[in-house]
C-alpha positions as a Markdown table, in Angstrom:
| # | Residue | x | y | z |
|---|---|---|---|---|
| 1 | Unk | 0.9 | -16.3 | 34.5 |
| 2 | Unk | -0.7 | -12.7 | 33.8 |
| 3 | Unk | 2.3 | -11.8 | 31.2 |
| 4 | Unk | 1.1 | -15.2 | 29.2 |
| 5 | Unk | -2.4 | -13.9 | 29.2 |
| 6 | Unk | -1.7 | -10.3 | 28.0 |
| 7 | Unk | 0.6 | -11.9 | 25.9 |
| 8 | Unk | -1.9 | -14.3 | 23.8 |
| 9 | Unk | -4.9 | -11.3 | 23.8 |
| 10 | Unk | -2.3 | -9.1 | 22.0 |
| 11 | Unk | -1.1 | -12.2 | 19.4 |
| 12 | Unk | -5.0 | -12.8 | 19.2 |
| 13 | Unk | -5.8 | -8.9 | 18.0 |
| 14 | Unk | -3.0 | -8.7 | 15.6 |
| 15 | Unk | -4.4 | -11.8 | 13.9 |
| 16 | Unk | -7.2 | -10.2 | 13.8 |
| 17 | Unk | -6.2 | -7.4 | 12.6 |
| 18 | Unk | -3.8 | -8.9 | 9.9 |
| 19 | Unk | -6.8 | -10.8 | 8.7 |
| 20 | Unk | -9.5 | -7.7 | 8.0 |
| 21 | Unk | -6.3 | -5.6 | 6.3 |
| 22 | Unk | -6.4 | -8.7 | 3.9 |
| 23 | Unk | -10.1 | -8.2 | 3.8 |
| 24 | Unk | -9.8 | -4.6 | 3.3 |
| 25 | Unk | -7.0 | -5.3 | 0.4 |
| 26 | Unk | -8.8 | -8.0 | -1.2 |
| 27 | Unk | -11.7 | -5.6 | -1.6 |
| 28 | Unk | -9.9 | -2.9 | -2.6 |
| 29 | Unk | -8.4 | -1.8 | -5.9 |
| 30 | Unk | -5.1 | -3.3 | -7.3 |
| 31 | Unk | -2.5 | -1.4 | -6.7 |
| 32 | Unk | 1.4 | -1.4 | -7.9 |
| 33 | Unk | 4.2 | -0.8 | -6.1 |
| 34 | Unk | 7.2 | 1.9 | -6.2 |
| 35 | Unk | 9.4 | -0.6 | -8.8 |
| 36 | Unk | 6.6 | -1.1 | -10.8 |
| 37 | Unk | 5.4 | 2.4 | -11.2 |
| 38 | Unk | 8.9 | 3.8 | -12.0 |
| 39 | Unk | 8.9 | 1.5 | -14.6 |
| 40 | Unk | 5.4 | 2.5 | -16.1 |
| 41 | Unk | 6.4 | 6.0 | -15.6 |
| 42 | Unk | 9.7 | 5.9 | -17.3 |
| 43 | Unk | 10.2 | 8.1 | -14.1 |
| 44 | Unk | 13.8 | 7.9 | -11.1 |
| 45 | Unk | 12.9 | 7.1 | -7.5 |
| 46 | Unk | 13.3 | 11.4 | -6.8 |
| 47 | Unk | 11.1 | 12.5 | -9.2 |
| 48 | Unk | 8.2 | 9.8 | -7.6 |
| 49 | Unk | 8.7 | 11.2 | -5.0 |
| 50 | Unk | 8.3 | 14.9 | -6.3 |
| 51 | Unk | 5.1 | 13.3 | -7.9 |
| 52 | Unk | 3.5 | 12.1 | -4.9 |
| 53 | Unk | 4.7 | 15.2 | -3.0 |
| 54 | Unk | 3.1 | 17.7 | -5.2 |
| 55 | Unk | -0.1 | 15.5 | -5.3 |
| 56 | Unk | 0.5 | 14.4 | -9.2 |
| 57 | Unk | -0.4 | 10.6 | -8.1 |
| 58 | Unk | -2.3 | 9.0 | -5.8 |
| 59 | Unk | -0.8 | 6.3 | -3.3 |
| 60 | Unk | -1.4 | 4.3 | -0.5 |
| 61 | Unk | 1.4 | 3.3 | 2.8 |
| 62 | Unk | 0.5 | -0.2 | 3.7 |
| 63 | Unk | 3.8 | -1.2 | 6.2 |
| 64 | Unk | 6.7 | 0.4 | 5.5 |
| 65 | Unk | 6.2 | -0.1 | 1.1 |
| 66 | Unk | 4.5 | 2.2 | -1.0 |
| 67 | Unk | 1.8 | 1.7 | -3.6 |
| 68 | Unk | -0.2 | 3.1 | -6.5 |
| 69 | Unk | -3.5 | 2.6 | -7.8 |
| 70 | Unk | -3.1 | 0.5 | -11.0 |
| 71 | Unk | -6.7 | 2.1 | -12.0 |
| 72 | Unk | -4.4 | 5.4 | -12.2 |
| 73 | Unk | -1.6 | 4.0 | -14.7 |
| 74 | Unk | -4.9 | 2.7 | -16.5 |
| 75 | Unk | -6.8 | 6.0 | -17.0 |
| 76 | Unk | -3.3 | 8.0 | -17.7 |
| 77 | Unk | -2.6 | 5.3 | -20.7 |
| 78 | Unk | -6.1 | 5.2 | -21.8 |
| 79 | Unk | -6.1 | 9.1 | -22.1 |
């Protein structure tokens, strides 16, 4: 009976959570993931990496994916 209980507070709270990360992404900037960005960038999965390493691009880990401001592929283009 208790196992049920603990079990349906925890489903509960990562509900909730799951719906304020939509908030949070909904209000946020859009951003573009890895396949996207390599293809912007003309650029190999490595040296993304080396980018993101070296602090040459901003990005975000939502999960186990990675993303990229699109406001940053905007202003590099725009330059």
């Amino acid at each position: 009976m208790e196992e049920t209980n603990v079990l349906s507070i925890v489903v509960h709270l990562l509900c909730e959570i799951r719906d304020l990360l939509q908030q949070n992404r909904s209000q946020d900037e859009e951003l573009v993931d890895t396949a996207d960005a390599k293809r912007l960038l003309n650029k190999s999965d490595s040296a993304l990496y080396r980018m993101r390493k070296n602090g040459e691009i901003p990005w975000k880990k939502i999960g186990r994916k990675i993303y990229y401001p699109k406001s940053f592929f905007t202003n590099a283009f725009n330059s």
